[in-house]
C-alpha positions as CSV (number, residue, x, y, z in Angstrom):
1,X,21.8,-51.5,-51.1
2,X,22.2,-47.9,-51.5
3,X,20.5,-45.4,-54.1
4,X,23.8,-44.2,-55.3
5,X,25.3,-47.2,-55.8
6,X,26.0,-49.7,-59.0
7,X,23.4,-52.3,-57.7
8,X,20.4,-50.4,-57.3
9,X,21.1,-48.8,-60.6
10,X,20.8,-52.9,-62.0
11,X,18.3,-53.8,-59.2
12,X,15.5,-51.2,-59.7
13,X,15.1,-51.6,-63.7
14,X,14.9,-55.5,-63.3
15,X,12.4,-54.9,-60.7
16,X,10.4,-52.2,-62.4
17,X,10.4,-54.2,-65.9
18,X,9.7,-57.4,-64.0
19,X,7.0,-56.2,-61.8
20,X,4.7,-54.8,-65.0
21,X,5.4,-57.9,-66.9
22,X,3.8,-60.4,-64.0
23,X,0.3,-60.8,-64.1
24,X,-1.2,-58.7,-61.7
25,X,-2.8,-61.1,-59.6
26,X,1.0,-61.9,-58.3
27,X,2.3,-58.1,-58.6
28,X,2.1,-57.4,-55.0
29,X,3.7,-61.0,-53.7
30,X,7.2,-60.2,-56.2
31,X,7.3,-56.6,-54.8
32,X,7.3,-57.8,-51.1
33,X,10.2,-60.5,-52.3
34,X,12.2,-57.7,-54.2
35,X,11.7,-55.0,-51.3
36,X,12.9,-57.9,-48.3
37,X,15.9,-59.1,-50.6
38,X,16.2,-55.0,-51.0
39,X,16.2,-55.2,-47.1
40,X,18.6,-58.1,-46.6
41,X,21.6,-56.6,-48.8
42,X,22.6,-54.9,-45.4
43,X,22.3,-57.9,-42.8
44,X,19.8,-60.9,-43.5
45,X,19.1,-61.3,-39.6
46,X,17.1,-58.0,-39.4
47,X,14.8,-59.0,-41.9
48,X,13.6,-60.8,-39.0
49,X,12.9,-58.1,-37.0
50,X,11.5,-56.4,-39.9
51,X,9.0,-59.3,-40.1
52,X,7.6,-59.7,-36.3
53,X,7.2,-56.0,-36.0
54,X,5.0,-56.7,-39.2
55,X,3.4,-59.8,-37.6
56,X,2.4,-57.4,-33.9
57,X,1.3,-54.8,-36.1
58,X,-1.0,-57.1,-38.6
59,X,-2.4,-58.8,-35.8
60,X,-3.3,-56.0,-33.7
61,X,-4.8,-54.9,-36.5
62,X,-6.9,-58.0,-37.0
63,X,-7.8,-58.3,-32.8
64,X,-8.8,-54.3,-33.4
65,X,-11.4,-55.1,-35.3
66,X,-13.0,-58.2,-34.5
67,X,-13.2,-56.6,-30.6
68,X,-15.1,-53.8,-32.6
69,X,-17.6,-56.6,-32.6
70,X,-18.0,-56.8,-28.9
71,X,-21.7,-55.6,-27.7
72,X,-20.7,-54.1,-24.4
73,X,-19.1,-50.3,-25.2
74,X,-17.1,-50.6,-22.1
75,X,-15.3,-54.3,-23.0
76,X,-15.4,-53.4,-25.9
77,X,-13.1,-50.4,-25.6
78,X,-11.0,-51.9,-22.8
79,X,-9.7,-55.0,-25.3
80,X,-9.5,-52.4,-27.7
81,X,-6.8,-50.6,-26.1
82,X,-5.1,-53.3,-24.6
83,X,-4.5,-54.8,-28.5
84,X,-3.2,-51.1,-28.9
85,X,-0.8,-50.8,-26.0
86,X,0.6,-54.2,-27.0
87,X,1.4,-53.4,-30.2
88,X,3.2,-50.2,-29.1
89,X,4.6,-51.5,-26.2
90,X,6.5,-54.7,-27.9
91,X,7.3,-52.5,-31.0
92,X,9.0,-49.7,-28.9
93,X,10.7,-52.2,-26.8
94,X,12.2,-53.5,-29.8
95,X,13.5,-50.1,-31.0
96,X,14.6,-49.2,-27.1
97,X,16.2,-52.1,-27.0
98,X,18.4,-52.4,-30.3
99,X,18.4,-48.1,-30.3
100,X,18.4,-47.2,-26.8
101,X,20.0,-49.6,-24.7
102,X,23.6,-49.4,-24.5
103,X,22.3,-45.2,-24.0
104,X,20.2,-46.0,-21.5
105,X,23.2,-48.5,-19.8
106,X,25.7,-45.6,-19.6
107,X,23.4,-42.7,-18.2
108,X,22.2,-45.2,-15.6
109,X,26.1,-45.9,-15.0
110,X,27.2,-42.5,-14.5
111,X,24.2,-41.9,-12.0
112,X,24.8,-44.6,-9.9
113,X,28.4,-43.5,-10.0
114,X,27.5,-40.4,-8.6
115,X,25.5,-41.7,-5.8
116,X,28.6,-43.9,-4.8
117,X,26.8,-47.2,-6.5
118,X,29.6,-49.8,-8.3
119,X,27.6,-50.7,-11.3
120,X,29.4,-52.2,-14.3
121,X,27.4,-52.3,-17.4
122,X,27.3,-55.7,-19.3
123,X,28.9,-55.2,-22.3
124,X,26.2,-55.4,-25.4
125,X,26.9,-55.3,-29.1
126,X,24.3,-54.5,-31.1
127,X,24.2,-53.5,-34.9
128,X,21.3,-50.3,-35.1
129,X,19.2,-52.1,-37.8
130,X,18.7,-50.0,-40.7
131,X,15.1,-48.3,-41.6
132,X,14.3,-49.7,-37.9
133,X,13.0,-46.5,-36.7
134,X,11.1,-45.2,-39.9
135,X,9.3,-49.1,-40.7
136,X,8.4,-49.0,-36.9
137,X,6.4,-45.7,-36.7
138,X,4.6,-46.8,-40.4
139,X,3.7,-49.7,-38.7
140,X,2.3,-48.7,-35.5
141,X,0.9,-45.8,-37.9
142,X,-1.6,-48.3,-39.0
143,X,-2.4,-49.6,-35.8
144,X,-3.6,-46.3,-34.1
145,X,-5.2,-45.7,-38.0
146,X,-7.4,-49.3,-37.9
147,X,-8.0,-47.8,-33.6
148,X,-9.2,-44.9,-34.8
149,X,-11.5,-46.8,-37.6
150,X,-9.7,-44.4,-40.6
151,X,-9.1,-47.3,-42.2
152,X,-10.1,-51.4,-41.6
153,X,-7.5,-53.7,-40.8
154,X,-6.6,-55.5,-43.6
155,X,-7.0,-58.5,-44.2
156,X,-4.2,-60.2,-46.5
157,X,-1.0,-60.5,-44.5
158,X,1.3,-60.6,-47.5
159,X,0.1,-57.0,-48.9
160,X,0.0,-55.5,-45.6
161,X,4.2,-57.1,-45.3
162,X,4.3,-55.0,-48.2
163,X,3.3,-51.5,-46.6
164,X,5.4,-51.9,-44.0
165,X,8.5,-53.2,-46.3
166,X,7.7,-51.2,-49.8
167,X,11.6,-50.9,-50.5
168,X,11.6,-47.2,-51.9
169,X,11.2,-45.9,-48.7
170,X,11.9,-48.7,-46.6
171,X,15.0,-47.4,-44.9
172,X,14.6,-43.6,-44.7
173,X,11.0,-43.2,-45.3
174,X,9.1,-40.9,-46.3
175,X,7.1,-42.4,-43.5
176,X,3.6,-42.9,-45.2
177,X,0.1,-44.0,-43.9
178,X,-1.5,-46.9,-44.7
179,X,-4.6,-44.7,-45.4
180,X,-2.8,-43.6,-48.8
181,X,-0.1,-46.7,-49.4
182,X,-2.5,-49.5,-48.7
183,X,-5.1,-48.3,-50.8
184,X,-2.7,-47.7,-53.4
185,X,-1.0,-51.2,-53.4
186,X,-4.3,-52.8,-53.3
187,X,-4.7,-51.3,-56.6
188,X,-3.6,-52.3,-60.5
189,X,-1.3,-50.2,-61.3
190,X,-0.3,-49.4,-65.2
191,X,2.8,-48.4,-66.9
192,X,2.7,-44.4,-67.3
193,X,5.2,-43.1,-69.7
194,X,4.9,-39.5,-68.2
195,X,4.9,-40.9,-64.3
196,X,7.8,-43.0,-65.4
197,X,9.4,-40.4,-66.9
198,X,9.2,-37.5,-64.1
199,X,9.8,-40.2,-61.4
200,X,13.0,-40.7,-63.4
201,X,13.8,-37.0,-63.8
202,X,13.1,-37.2,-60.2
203,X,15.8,-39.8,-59.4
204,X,18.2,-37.7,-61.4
205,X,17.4,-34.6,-59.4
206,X,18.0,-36.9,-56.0
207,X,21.0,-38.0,-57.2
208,X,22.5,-34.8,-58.1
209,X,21.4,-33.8,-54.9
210,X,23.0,-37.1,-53.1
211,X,26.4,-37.0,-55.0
212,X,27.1,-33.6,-56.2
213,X,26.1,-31.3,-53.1
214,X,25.7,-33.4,-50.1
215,X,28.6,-35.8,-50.7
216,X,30.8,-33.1,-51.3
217,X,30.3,-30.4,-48.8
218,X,30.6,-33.4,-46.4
219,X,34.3,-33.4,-46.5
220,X,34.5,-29.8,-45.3
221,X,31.6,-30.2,-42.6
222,X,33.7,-33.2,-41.5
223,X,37.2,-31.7,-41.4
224,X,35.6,-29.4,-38.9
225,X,33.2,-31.1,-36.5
226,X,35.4,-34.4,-36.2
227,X,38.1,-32.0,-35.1
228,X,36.4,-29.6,-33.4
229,X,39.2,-28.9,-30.9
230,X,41.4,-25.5,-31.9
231,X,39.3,-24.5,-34.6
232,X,38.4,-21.2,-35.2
233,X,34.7,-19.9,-34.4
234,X,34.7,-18.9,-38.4
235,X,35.3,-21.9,-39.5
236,X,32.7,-23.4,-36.9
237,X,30.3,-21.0,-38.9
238,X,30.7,-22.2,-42.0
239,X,30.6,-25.9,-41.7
240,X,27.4,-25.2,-39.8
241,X,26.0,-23.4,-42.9
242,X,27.4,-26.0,-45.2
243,X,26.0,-28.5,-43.3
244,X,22.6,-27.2,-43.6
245,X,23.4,-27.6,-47.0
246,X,24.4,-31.1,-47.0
247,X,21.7,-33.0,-44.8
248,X,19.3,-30.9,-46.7
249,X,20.4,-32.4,-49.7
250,X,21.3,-36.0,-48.0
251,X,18.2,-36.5,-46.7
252,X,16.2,-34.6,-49.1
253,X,17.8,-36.6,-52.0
254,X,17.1,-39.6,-50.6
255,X,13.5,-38.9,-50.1
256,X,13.5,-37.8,-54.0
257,X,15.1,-40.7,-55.2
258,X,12.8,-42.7,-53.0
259,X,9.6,-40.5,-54.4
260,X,10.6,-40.8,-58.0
261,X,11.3,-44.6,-57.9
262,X,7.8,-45.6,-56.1
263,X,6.3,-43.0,-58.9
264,X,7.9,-44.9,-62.1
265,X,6.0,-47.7,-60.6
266,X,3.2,-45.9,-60.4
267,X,3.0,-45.7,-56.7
268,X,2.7,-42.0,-55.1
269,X,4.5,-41.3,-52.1
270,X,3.9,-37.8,-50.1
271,X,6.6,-34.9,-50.3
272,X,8.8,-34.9,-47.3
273,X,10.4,-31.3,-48.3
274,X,9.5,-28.2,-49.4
275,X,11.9,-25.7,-49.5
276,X,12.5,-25.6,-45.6
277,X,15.2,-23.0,-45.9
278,X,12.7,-20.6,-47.3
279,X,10.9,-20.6,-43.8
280,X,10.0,-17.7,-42.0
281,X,9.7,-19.2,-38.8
282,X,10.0,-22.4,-36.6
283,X,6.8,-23.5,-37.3
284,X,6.7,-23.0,-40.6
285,X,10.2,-24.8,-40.9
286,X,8.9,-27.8,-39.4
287,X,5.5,-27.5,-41.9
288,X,8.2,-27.8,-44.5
289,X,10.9,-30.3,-43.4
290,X,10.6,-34.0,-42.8
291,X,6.8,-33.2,-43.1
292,X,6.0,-37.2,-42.9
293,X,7.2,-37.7,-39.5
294,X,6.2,-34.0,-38.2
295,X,2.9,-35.0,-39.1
296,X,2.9,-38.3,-37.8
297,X,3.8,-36.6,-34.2
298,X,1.2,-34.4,-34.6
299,X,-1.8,-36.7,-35.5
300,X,-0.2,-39.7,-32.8
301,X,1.4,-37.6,-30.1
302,X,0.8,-34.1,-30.2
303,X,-2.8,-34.0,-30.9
304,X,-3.6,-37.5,-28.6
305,X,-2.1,-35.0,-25.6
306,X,-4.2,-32.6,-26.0
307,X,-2.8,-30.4,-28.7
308,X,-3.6,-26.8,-28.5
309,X,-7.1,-27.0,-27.0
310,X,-6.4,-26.4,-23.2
311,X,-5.0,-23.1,-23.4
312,X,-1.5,-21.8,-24.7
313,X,0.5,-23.5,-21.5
314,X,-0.2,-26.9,-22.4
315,X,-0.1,-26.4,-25.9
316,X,3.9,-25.4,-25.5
317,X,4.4,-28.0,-22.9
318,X,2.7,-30.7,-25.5
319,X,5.0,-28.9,-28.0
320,X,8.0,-29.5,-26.3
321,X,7.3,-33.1,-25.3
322,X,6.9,-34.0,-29.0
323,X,10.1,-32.3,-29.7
324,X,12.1,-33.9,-26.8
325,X,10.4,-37.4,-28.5
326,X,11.8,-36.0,-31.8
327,X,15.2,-35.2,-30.7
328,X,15.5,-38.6,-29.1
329,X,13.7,-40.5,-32.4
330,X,16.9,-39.1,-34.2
331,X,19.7,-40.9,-32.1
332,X,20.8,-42.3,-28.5
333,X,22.8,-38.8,-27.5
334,X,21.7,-35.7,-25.4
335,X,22.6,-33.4,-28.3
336,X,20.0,-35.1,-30.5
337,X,17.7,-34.0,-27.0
338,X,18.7,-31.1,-26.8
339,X,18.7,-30.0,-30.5
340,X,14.9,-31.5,-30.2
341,X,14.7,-29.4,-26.7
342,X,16.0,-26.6,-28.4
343,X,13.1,-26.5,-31.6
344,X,10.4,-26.8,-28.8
345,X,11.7,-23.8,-26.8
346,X,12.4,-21.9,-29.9
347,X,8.6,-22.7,-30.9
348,X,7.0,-21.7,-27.3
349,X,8.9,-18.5,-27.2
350,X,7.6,-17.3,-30.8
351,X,4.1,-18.5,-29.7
352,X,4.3,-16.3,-26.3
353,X,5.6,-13.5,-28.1
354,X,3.7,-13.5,-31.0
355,X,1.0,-10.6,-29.6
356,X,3.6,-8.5,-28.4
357,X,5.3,-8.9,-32.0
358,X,1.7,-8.0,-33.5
359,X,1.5,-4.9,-31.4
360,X,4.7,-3.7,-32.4
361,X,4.3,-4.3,-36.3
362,X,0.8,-2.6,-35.9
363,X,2.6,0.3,-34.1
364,X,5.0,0.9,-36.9
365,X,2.3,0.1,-39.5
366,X,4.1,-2.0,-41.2
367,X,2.4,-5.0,-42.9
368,X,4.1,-8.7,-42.2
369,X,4.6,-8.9,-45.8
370,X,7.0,-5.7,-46.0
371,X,9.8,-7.1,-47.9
372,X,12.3,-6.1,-44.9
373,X,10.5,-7.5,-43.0
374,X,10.4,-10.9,-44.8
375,X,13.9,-10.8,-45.0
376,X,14.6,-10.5,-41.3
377,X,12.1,-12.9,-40.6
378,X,14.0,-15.5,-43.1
379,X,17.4,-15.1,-41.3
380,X,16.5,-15.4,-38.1
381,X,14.7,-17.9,-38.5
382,X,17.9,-19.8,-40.5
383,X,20.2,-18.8,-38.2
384,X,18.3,-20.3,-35.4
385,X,17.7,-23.9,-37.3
386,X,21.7,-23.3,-38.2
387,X,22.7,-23.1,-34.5
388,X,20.6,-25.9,-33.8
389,X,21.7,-28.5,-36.3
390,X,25.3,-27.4,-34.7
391,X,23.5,-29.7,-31.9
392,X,22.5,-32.0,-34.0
393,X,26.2,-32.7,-36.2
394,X,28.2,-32.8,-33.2
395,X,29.8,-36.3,-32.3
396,X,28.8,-35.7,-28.2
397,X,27.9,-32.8,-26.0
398,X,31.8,-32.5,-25.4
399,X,32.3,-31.3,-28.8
400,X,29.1,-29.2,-29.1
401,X,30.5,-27.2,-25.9
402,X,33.9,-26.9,-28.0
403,X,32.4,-25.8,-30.8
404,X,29.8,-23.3,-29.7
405,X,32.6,-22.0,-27.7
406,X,34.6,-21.3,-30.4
407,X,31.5,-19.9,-32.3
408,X,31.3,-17.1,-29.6
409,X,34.6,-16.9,-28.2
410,X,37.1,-17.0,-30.5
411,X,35.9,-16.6,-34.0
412,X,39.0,-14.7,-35.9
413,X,37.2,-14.5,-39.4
414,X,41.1,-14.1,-40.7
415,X,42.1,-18.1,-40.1
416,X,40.1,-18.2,-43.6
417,X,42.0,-15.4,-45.4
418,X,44.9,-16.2,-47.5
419,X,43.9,-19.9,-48.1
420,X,42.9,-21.0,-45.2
421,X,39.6,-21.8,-46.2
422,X,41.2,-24.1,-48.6
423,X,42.6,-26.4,-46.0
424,X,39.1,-27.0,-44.7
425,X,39.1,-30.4,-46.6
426,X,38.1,-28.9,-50.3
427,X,40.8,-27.5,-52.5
428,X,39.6,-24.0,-54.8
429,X,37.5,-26.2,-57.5
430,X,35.9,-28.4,-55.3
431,X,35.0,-25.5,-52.7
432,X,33.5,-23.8,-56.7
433,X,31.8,-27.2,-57.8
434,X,30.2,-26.9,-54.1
435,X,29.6,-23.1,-54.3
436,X,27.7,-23.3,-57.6
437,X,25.9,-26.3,-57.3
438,X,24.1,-24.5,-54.0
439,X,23.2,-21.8,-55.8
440,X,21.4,-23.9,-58.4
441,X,19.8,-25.5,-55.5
442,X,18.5,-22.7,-53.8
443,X,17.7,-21.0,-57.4
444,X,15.6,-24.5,-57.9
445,X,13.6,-23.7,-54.4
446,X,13.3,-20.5,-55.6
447,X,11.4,-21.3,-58.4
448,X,9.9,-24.3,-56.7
449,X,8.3,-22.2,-54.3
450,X,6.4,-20.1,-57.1
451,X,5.0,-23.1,-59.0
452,X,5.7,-27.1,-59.1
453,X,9.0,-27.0,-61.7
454,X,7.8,-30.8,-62.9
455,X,5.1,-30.0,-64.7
456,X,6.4,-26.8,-66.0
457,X,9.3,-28.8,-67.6
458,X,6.8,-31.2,-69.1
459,X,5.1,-28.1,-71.3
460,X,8.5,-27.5,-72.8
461,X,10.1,-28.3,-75.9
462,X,11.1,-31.5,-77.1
463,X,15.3,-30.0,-77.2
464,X,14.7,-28.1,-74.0
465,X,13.3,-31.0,-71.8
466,X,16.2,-33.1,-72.6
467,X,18.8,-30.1,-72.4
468,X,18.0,-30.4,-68.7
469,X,18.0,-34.1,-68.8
470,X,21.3,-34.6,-70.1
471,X,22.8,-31.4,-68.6
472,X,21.3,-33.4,-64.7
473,X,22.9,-36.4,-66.2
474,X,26.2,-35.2,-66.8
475,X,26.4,-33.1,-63.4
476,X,25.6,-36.6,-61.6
477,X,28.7,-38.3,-64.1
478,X,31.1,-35.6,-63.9
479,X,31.1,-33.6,-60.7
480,X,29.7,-36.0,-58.3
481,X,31.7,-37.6,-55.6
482,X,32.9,-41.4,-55.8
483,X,35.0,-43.2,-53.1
484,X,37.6,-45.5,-53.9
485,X,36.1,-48.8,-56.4
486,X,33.0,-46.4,-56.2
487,X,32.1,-47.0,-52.5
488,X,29.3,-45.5,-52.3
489,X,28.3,-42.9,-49.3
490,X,25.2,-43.8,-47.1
491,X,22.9,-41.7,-46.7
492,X,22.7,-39.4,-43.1
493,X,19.1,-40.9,-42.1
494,X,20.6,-44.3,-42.3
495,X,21.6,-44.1,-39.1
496,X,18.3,-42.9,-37.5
């Protein structure tokens, strides 16, 4: 069931209306229904999975804490860890297996072709479960959480099935922490008119995201990276731009949608964007894009290496590991590795050179705030995000070479003079329905960036609040993008 379709938009009411009218006592056991039937719309069968990763993970949980009990430090901490390394071990299996396999069965081909082995690969047909990777990593969040002693292992399976499956951000996250969810769904929660209404507004703002941006610079990103052979490095240019665009809206409507439902039922989820192509550098692009699971690397991988505490080496070799992990967390391809490769290198460069660059602006006297300055430091820093998410679109490393090839090669800037940028997939008022909805986007991060625009919007007039309602209303109606019979278009992290 997908946010941008006809059945959510029945679903989620009956649920929300439903949910504040049970007593509370039962609140938590109807949300864990709705959010597995939620689940099951796609394929009934991985609700299964969904449920014995939930069953390792609660157990664990439970075997975490009663060896807490254990007099002897040194038993106790050895059954500790080994409730821990099951939990992790089974749960990643399951993702390697249904994520990684038929990956792993194809590199191991071509290398044993290489060495002069015959090996035929069985053949294996398996659907990627949706949500697998994001309910996974909440999951096994909570285990190293109730390790650490953050938080104690809960007790009731059913709320716990909750966490795991809460079906706003069941599928694409944001990932959350059972240090924040589980408190919160352990809670009464009440009806708020304002939440309700800025989690709705919030919706909207996903939506118009979702359909009227994303959905439609996806036809021209596609007409060029699904045909990446002959086209012109321009061209190659552009749909990388756009499509910077688009999974910025994709994924960042999603996560909206997904914060503003949980919020109408008076449930807060943390923000997984803020304005990441406002960055200034790597690092502070990653502080600002799909901030629940760069967070939940740092506080379970990069900081359990080591972090940044045995000297600058290890700190970019750490860096780079978590980034390789990241890269491969995103799909079963060596572009996703390499586009991950490619952030940690970009990040271990601007740490080694960051004195140097110091130096030099201390030189010059000129203050890192210098408006120039800020400006160069904003473009560089897009195009090299840009050039990697070329990685990161491409269908295989085949096309990546074709296309980056192009990019350098053979750009001829004139294959988009005289209408040729029309033949990219949008015709002149689609490509001006995509050009001006950007620029309210990025006017919106703009202003974001200076102060939270929800709360300002609350303060205004009665006739100006619901000028921008309607006017976000009628944007969705009117200039979003709807398939034939309104088939609606998943969203990118679906497939991650």
């Amino acid at each position: 069931m997908l946010f941008n379709s006809l059945d959510f938009l029945i679903f989620f009411p009956i649920v929300t209306l439903l949910y504040f009218i049970i007593p509370r006592k039962v609140r938590y056991l109807f949300l864990l229904a709705a959010s597995y039937y939620f689940y099951m719309c796609w394929n009934p069968r991985y609700a299964l999975l969904m449920l014995l990763s939930t069953a390792i993970t609660y157990f664990s949980g439970l075997l975490i804490s009663r060896a807490n009990r254990i007099p002897d430090p040194r038993a106790r901490e050895r059954r500790r860890r080994l409730w821990v390394w099951l939990s992790f071990g089974s749960n990643l299996a399951i993702l390697c297996v249904f994520k990684y396999l038929t990956f792993f069965l194809e590199n191991l081909t071509r290398v044993l072709d290489l060495a002069g082995v015959a090996f035929q690969a069985p053949a294996i047909d398996l659907l990627l479960p949706v949500g697998i990777s994001f309910y996974t990593f909440q999951a096994l969040g909570y285990t190293m959480d109730v390790y650490r002693g953050d938080i104690d292992a809960e007790p009731n399976f059913f709320r716990y099935a909750l966490f795991v499956s809460f079906f706003p951000q069941l599928v694409a996250g944001p990932i959350e922490r059972s240090g924040s969810l589980l408190r919160q769904l352990r809670e009464h929660q009440r009806f708020d008119g304002l939440q309700a209404r800025a989690g709705l507004v919030r919706m909207g703002w996903g939506l118009f995201q979702k359909m009227v941006i994303a959905d439609r610079l996806a036809i021209l990103v596609g007409a060029v990276y699904n045909n990446p052979a002959g086209q012109p490095g321009s061209a190659v240019a552009l749909a990388t731009v756009i499509f910077c665009f688009q999974i910025y809206c994709d994924f960042g409507g999603y996560s909206n949608i997904a914060i503003g439902a949980a919020q109408v039922m008076g449930v807060r989820l943390m923000d997984n964007f803020r304005q990441p192509f406002l960055a200034r550098s790597i690092q502070d692009f990653w502080r600002r894009w799909h901030i629940s699971l760069s967070t939940w690397f740092r506080d379970y991988l990069y900081f359990p290496l080591g972090g940044s505490r045995k000297g600058t080496g290890r700190a970019i070799a750490n860096n780079m590991a978590v980034f390789l992990v990241s890269g491969l967390w995103h799909g079963a391809g060596w572009h996703f590795i390499l586009w991950g490769g490619l952030h940690g290198l970009y990040q271990g460069v601007g740490r080694l050179t960051l004195p140097a660059r110091r130096r030099i602006r201390g030189a010059l006297g000129i203050s890192e705030e210098n408006p120039v300055c800020r400006l160069a430091a904003w473009a560089f820093t897009f195009s090299l995000v840009a050039f990697a998410f070329l990685l990161f679109r491409a269908n295989s490393m085949s096309d990546a070479a074709l296309l980056i090839r192009a990019l350098f090669l053979d750009f001829r800037p004139e294959a988009l003079l005289g209408g040729g940028l029309y033949e990219l997939g949008l015709d002149r008022q689609d490509f001006a329905a995509a050009a001006v909805s950007v620029l309210v986007l990025i006017l919106s991060d703009l202003l974001q960036e200076r102060r939270p625009m929800g709360p300002v919007l609350e303060r205004q007039p009665l006739v100006l609040r619901w000028t921008v309602y309607l006017l976000l209303i009628f944007a969705v109606l009117i200039f979003g993008i709807y398939g034939p019979g309104y088939d609606a278009a998943a969203f990118i992290y679906f497939a991650f």
